[in-house]
N, C-alpha and C positions, 0 to 999 in steps of 0.2 A: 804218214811219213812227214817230217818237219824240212820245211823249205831250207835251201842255205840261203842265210842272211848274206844280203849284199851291201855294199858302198859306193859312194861316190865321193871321190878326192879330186878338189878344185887347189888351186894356185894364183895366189896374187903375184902373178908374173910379172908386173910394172914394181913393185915390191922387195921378189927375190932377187940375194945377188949374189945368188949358184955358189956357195959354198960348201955345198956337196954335203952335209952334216943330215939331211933327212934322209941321203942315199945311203949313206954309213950305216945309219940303223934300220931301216928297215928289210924287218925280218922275210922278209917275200923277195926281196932284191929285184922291185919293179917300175922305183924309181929310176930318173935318169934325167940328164941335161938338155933339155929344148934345143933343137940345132940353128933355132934363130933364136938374135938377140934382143932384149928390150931398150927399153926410150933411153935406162944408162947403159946401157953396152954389155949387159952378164947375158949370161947362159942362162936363162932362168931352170928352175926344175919341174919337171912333169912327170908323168910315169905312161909305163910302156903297155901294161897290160890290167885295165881296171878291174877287169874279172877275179885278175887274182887278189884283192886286195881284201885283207878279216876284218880289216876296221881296228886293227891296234893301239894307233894316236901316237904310235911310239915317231914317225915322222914330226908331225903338229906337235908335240910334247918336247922333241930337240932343236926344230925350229928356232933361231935367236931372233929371227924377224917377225914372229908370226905368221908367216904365209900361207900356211897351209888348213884348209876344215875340211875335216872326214865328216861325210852321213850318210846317214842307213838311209837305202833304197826300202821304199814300197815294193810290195810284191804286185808284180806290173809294171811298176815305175820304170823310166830308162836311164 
């Protein structure tokens, strides 16, 4: 039986300035707005539930800041 492949989605937080454009598109709807703010004062964005994440890039792909890198978890990895 083939393992499901997992991810991990990090956030240049100091970076983003929450304009909500990676929560638009993705397809899991598990993105969301950090409830603190960074060193300029946005919302930066994070997500609520990494488990659910396929690894789509369609966040990091709409990105206009760059902020965001998906990667594949090792099996074990955390």
């Amino acid at each position: 039986m083939a393992t499901k492949r997992r991810f991990k989605v990090l956030f240049n937080k100091e970076k983003c300035k929450g304009c909500e454009v990676c929560i638009t598109f993705c397809p899991k709807k598990i993105l969301c707005l950090d409830p603190e703010v960074n060193a300029k004062g946005y919302h930066p964005a994070g997500i609520s539930n990494q488990e659910e994440c396929i690894g789509c890039q369609s966040c990091a792909t709409m990105c206009p800041d760059c902020c965001i890198s998906i990667f594949e978890l090792e099996e074990g990895e955390a």
